[in-house]
N, C-alpha and C positions, 0 to 999 in steps of 0.2 A: 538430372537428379530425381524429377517426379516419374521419371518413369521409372526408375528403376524401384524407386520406393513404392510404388503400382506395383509390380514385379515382384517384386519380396511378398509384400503383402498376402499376393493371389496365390502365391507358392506358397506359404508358409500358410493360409485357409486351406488349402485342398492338403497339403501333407498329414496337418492337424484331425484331418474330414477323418470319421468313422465309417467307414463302408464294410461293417459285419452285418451280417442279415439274424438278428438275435435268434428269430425263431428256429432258424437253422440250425444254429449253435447248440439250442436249447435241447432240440430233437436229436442231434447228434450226442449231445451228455446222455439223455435218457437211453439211448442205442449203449453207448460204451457201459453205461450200467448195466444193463443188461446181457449185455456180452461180457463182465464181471464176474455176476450172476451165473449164466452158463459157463464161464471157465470154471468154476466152483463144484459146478455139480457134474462136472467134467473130467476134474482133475484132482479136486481137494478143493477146501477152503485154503487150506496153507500153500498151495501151490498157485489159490487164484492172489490171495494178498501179497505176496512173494513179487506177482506179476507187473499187479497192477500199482501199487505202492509205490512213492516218490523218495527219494533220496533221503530226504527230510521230514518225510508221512508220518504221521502220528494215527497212535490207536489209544480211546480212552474209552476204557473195559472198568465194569464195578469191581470194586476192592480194591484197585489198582493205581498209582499213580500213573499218569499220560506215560505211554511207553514210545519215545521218541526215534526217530530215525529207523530205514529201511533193515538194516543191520539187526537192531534192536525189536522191528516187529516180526522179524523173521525168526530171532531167536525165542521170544515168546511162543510164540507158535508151533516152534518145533518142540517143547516140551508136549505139546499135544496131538493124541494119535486121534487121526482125523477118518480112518480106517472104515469107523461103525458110524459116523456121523455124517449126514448131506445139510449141507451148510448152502440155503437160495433163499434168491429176494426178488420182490418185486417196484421196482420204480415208478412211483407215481407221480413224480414233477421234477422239474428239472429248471433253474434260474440259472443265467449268466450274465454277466456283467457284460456294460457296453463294448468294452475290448474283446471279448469272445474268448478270453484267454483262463480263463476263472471262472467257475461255477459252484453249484449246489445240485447235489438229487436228497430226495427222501423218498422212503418207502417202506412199505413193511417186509419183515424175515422171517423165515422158520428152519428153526435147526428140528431134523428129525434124525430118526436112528435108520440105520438103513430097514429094518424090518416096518417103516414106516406110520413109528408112531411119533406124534410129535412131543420134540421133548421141550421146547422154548418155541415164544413166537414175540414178535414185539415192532416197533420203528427205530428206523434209522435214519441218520443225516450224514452225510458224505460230502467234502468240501473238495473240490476237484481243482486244480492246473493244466493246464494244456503245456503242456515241454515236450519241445520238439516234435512238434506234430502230434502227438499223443495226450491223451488225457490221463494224468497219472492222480492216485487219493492224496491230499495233503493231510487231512484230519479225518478219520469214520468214527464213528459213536452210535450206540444202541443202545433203548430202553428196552428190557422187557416185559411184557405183559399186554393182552390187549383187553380193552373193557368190551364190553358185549353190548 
């Protein structure tokens, strides 16, 4: 009986163990951002958010109530001609939690016109999910303006 109770024990410590290497994670988030980013100024912004977007993704835009679920930020978006606009950003930190499974990036954006003048700059915060191998946005939100 003490052995076995030994036994559970030591199994149930290592199953429990965390072996994510956070920094890894972390640098991996800032990559998929980035690679966000460049599918944006790739393809559209509508066709990067479309991508990268979760099931469940929220977008909360000013004047706006939280515009809920992938379905729903795809159709927002499609009222807007992305055409004359490049919609990029830049990632400047990247947090995940000890599961490796969930994170954070923020960084600043700038929407310019394609004749490249800028029309909007500002921060953003992006709440990420890793599903299925993938790191998909649960929430993104932007301020903008930046102070000098």
């Amino acid at each position: 009986m003490k052995n076995t109770l030994f036994l559970l024990t030591i199994f149930l410590a290592f199953s429990c163990s965390n072996n994510v290497d956070v920094a890894q994670v972390e640098e991996e988030l800032l990559m998929t951002d980035a690679e966000f980013s460049d599918f944006s100024l790739e393809n559209g912004y509508k066709s990067a958010f479309a991508a990268y977007c979760a099931e469940d993704g929220v977008l909360l835009r000013p004047g706006l109530y939280p515009v809920t679920g992938r379905g729903a930020v795809i159709g927002l978006l499609d009222k807007v001609d992305d055409s004359e606009i490049i919609a990029t950003w830049e990632p400047m930190h990247a947090k995940v939690a000890l599961s490796g499974e969930l994170g954070y990036t923020y960084g600043i954006y700038i929407i310019k016109s394609r004749s490249d003048s800028v029309m909007e700059s500002g921060t953003y915060v992006t709440i990420w999910e890793k599903i299925d191998d993938e790191w998909k946005f649960l929430l993104d939100s932007g301020n903008s303006g930046l102070g000098e």
